[in-house]
VOKE-686249 format. One record per atom (N, C-alpha, C, O): x, y, z; residue number from 1; atom name; residue in one letter. Coordinates in Angstrom, 1 decimal. Last residue first. Layout:
(atom (X Y Z) NUM CA a),
...
// end
This chain:
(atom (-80.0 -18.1 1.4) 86 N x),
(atom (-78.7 -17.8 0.1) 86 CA x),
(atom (-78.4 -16.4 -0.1) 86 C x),
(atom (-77.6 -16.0 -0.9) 86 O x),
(atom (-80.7 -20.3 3.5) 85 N x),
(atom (-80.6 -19.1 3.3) 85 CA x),
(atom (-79.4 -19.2 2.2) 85 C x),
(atom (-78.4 -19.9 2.2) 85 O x),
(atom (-83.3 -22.9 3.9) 84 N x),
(atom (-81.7 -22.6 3.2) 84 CA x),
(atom (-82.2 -20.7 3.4) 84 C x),
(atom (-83.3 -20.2 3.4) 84 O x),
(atom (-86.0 -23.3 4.2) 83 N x),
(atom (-84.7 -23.7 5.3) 83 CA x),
(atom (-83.6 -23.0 4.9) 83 C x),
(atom (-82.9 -22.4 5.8) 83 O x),
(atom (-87.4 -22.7 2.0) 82 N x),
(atom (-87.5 -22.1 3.1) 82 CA x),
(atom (-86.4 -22.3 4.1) 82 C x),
(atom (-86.2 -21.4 4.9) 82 O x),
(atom (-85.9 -23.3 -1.1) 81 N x),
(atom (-86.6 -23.4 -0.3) 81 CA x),
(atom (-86.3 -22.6 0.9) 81 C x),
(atom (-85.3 -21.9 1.0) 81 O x),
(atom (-85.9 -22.5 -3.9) 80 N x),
(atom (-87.2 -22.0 -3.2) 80 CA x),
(atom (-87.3 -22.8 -2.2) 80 C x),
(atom (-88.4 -23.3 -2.0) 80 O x),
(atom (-83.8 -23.4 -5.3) 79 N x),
(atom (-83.6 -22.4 -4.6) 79 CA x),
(atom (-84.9 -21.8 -3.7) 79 C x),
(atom (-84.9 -20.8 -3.0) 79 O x),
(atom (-83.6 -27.4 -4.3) 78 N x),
(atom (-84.0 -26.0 -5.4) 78 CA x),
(atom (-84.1 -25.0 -4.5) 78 C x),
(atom (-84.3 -25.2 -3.3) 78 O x),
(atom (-82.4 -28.9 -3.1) 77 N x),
(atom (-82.2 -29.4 -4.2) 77 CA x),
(atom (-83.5 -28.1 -5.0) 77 C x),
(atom (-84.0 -28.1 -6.1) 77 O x),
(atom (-79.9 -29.3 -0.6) 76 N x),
(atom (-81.0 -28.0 -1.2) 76 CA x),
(atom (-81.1 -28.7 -2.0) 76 C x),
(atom (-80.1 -29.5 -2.1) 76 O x),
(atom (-78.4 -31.9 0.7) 75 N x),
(atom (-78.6 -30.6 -0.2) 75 CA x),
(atom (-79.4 -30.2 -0.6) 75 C x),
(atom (-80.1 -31.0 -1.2) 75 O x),
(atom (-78.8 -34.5 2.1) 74 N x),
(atom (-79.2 -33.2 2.5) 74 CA x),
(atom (-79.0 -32.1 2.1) 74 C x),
(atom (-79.3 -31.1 2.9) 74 O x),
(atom (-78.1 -36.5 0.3) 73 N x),
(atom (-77.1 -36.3 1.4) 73 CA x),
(atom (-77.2 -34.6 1.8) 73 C x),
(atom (-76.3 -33.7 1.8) 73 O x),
(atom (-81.0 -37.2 -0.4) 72 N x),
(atom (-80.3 -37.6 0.7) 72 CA x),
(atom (-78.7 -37.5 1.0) 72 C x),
(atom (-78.1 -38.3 1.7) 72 O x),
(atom (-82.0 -33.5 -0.3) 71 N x),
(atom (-82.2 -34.5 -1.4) 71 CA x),
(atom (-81.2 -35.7 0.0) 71 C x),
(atom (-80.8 -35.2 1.1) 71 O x),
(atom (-84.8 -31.9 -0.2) 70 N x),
(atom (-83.1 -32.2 0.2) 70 CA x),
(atom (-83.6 -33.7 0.3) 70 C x),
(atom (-84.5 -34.4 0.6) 70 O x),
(atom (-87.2 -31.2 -0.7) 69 N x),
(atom (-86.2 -29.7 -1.3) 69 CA x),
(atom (-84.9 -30.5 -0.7) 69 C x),
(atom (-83.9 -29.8 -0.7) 69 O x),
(atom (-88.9 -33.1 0.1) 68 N x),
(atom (-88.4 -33.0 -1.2) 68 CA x),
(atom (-87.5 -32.2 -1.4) 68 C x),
(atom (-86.9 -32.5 -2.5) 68 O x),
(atom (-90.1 -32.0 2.6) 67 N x),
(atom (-89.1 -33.3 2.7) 67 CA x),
(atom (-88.5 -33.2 1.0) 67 C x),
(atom (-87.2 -33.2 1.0) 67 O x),
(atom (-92.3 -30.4 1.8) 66 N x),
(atom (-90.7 -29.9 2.4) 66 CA x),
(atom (-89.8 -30.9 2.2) 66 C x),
(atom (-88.7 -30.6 1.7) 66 O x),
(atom (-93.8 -32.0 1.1) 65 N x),
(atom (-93.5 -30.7 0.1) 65 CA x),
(atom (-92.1 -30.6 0.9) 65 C x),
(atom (-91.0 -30.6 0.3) 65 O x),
(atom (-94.6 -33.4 3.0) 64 N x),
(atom (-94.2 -34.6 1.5) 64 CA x),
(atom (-93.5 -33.2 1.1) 64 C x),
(atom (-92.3 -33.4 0.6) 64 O x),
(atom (-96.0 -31.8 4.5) 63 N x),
(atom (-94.9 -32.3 5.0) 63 CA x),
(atom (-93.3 -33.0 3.7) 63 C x),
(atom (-92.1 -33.1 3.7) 63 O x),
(atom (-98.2 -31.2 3.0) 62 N x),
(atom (-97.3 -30.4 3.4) 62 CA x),
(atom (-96.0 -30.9 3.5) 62 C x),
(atom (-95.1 -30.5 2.7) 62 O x),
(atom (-99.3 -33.8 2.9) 61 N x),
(atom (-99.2 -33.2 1.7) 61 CA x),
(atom (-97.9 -32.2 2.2) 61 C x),
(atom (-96.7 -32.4 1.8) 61 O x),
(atom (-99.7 -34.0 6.1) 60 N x),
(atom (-98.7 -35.0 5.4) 60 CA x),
(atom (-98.7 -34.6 3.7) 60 C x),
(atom (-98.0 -35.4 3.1) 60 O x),
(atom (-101.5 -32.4 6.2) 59 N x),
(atom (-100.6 -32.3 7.5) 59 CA x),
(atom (-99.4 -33.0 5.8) 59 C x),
(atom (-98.6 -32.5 4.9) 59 O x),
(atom (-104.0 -32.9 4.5) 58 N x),
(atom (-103.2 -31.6 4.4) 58 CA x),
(atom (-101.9 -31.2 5.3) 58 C x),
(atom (-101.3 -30.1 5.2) 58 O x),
(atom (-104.5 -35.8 6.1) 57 N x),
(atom (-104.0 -35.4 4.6) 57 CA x),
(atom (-103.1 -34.0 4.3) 57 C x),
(atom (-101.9 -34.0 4.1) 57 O x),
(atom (-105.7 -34.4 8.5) 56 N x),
(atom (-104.2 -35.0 8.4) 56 CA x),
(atom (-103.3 -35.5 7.0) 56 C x),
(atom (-102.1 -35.6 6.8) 56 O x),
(atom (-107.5 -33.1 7.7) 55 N x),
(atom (-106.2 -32.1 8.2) 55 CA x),
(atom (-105.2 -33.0 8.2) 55 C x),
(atom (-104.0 -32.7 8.1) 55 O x),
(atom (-108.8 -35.1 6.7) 54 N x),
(atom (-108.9 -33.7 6.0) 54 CA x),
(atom (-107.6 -33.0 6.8) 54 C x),
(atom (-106.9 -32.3 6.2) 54 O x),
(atom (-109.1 -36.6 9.1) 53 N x),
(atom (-108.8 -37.3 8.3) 53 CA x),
(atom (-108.5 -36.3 7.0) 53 C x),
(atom (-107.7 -36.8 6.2) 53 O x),
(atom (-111.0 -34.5 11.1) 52 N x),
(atom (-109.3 -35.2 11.2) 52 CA x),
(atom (-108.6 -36.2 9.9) 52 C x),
(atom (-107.4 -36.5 10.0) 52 O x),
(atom (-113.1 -34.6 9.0) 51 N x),
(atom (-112.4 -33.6 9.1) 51 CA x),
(atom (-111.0 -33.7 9.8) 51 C x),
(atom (-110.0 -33.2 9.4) 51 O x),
(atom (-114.3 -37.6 9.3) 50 N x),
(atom (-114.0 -36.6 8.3) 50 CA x),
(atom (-113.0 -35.5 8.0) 50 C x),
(atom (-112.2 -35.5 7.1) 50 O x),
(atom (-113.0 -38.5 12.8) 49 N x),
(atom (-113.6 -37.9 11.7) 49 CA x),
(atom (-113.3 -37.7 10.5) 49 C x),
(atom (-112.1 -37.6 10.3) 49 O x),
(atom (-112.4 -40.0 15.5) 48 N x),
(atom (-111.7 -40.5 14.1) 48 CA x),
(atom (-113.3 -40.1 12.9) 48 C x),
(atom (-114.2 -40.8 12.5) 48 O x),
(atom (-110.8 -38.6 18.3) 47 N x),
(atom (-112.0 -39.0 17.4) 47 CA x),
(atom (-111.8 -39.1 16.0) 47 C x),
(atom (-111.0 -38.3 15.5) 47 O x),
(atom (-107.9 -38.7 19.1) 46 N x),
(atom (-108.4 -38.2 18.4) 46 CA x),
(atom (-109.8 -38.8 18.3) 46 C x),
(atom (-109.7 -40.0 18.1) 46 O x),
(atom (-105.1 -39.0 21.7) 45 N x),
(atom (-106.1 -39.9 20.8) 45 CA x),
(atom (-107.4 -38.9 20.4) 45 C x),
(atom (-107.8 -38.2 21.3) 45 O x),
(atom (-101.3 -38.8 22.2) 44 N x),
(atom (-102.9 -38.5 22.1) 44 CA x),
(atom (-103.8 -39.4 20.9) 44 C x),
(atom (-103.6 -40.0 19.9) 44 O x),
(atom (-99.0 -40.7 23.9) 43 N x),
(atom (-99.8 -40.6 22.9) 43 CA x),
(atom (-100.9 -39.9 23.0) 43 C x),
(atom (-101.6 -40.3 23.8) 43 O x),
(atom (-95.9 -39.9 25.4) 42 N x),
(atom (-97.1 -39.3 25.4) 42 CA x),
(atom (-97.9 -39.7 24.0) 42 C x),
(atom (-97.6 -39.1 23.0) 42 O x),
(atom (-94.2 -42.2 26.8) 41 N x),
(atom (-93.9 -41.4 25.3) 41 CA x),
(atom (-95.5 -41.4 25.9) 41 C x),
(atom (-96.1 -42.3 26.4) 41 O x),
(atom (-93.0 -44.0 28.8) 40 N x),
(atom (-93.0 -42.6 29.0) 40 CA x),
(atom (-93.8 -42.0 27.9) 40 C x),
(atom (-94.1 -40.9 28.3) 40 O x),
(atom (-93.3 -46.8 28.1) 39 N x),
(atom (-92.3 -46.0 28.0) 39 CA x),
(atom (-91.8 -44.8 28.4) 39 C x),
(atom (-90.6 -44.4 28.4) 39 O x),
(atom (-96.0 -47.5 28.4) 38 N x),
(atom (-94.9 -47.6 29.5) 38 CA x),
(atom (-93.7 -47.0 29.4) 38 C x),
(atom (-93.0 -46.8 30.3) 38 O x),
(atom (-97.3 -43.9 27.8) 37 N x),
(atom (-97.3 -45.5 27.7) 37 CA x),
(atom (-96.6 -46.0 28.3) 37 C x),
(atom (-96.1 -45.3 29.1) 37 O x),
(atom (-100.0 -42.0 28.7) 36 N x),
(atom (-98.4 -42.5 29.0) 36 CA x),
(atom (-98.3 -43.6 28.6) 36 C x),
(atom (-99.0 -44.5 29.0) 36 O x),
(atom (-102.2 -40.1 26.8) 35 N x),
(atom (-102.1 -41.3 27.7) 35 CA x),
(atom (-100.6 -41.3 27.6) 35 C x),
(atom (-100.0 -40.8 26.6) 35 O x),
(atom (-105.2 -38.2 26.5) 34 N x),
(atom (-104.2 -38.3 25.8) 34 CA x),
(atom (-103.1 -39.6 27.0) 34 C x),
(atom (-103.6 -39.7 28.1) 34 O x),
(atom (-108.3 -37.2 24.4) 33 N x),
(atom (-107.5 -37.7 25.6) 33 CA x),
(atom (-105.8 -38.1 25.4) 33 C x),
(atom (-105.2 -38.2 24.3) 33 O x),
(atom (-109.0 -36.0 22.1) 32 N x),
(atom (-110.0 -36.7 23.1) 32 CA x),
(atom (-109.6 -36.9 24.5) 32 C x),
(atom (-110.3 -36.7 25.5) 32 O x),
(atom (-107.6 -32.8 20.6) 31 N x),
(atom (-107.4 -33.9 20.8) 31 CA x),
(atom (-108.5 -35.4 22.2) 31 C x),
(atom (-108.3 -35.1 23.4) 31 O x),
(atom (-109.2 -31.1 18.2) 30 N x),
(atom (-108.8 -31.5 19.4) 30 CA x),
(atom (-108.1 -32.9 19.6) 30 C x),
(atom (-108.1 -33.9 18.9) 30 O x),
(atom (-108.8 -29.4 15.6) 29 N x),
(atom (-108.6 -30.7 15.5) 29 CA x),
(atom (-108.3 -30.8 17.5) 29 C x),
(atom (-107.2 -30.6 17.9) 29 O x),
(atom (-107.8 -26.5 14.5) 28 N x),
(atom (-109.2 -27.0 15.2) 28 CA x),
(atom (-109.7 -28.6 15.7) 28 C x),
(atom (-110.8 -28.8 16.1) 28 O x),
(atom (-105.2 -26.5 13.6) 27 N x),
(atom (-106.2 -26.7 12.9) 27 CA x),
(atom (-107.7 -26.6 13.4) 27 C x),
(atom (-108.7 -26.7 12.7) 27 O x),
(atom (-104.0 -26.6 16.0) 26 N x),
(atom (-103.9 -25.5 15.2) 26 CA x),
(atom (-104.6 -25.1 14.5) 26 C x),
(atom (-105.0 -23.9 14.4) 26 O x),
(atom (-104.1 -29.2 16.6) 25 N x),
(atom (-104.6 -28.2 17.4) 25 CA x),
(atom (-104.6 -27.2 16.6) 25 C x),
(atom (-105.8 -27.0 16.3) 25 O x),
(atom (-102.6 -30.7 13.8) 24 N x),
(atom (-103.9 -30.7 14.2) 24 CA x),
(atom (-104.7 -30.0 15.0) 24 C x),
(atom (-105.9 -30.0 14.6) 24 O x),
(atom (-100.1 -29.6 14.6) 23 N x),
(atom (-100.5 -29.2 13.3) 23 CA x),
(atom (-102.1 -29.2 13.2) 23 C x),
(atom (-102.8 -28.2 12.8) 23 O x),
(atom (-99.3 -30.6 17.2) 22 N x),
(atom (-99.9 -29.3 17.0) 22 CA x),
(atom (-100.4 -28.7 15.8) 22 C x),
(atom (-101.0 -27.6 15.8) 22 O x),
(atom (-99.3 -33.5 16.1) 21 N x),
(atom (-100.7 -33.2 17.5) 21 CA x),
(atom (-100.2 -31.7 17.0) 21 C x),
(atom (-101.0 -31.4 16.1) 21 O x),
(atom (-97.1 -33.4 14.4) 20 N x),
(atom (-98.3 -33.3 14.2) 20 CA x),
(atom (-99.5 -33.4 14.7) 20 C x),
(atom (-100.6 -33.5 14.1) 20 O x),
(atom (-95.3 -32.6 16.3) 19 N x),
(atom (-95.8 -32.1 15.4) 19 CA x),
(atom (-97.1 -32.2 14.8) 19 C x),
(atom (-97.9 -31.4 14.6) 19 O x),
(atom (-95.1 -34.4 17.9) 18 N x),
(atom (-95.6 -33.4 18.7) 18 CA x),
(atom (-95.8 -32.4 17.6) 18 C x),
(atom (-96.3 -31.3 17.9) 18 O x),
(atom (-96.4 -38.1 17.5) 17 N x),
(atom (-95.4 -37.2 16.7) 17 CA x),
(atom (-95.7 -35.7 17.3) 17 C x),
(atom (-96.9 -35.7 17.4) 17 O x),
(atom (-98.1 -40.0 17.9) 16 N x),
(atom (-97.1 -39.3 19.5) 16 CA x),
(atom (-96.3 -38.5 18.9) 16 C x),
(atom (-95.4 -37.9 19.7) 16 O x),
(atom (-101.3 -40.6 17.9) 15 N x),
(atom (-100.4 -39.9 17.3) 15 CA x),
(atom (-99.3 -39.9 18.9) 15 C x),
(atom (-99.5 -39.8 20.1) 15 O x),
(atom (-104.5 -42.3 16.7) 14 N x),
(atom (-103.5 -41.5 18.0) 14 CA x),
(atom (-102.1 -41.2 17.6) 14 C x),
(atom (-101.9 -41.7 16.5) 14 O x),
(atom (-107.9 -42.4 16.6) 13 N x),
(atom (-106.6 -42.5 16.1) 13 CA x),
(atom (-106.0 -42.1 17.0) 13 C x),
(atom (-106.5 -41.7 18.0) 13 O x),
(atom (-110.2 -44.4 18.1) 12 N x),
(atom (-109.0 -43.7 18.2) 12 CA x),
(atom (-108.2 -43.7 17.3) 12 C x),
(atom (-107.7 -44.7 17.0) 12 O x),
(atom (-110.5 -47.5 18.4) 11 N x),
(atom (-111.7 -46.5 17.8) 11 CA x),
(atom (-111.4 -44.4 17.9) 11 C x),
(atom (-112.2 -43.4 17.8) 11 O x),
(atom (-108.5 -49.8 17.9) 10 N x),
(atom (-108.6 -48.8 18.0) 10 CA x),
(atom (-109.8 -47.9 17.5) 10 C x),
(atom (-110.0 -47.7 16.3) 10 O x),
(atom (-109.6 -53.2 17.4) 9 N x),
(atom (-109.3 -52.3 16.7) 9 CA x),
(atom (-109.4 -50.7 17.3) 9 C x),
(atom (-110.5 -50.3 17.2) 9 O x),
(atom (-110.5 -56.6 17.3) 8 N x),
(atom (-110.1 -55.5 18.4) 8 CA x),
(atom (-109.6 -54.1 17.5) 8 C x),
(atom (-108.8 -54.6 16.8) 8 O x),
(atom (-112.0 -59.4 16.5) 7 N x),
(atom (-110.9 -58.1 16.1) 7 CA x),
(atom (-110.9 -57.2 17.2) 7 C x),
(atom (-111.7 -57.4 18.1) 7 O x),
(atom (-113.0 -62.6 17.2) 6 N x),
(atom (-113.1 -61.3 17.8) 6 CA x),
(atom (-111.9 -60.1 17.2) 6 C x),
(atom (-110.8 -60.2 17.7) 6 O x),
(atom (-113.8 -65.1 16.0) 5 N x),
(atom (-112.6 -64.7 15.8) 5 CA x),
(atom (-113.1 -62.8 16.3) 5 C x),
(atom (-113.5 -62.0 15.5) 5 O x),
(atom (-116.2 -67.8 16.5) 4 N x),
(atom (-115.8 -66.4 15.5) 4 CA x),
(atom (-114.9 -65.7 16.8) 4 C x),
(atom (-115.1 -65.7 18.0) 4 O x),
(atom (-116.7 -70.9 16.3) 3 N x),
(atom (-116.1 -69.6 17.5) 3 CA x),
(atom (-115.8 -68.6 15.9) 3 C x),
(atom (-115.3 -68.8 14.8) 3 O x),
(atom (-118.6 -73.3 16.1) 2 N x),
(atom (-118.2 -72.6 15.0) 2 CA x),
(atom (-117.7 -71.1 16.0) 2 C x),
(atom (-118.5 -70.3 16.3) 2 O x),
(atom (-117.8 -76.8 17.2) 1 N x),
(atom (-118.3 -75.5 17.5) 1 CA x),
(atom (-117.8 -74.4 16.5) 1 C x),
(atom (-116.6 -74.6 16.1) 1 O x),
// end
């Protein structure tokens, strides 16, 4: 017998980071629904568009920009940034 092999794949993106579920509300980006896992930990799930796929690039460009100003034993590593006061 020739059985094909069934995939299963999320038709949902989903997120449990609470940053970036608000980066996305913020944006106009709803969320579909949102669920408990057994853990407790709150996942939301998204329709998986164009445009969530557009804010979550510009989520994680951002993100890439800040993470760079410290360096890993967490020094400023230039004076433009926002966290540091001088």
């Amino acid at each position: 017998m020739n059985e094909r092999k069934k995939y299963v794949f999320d038709m949902e993106y989903s997120t449990e980071w609470m940053r970036e579920k608000n980066y996305l509300s913020d944006n106009g980006i709803p969320y579909v629904f949102a669920k408990k896992d057994s853990d407790g930990k709150i996942k939301w799930k998204y329709k998986k568009t164009a445009a969530l796929f557009q804010s979550l690039a510009d989520f994680y460009v951002e993100y890439e920009k800040e993470q760079s100003v410290v360096n890993q034993d967490g020094e400023c590593t230039t004076k433009k940034c926002t966290q540091c006061t001088y």
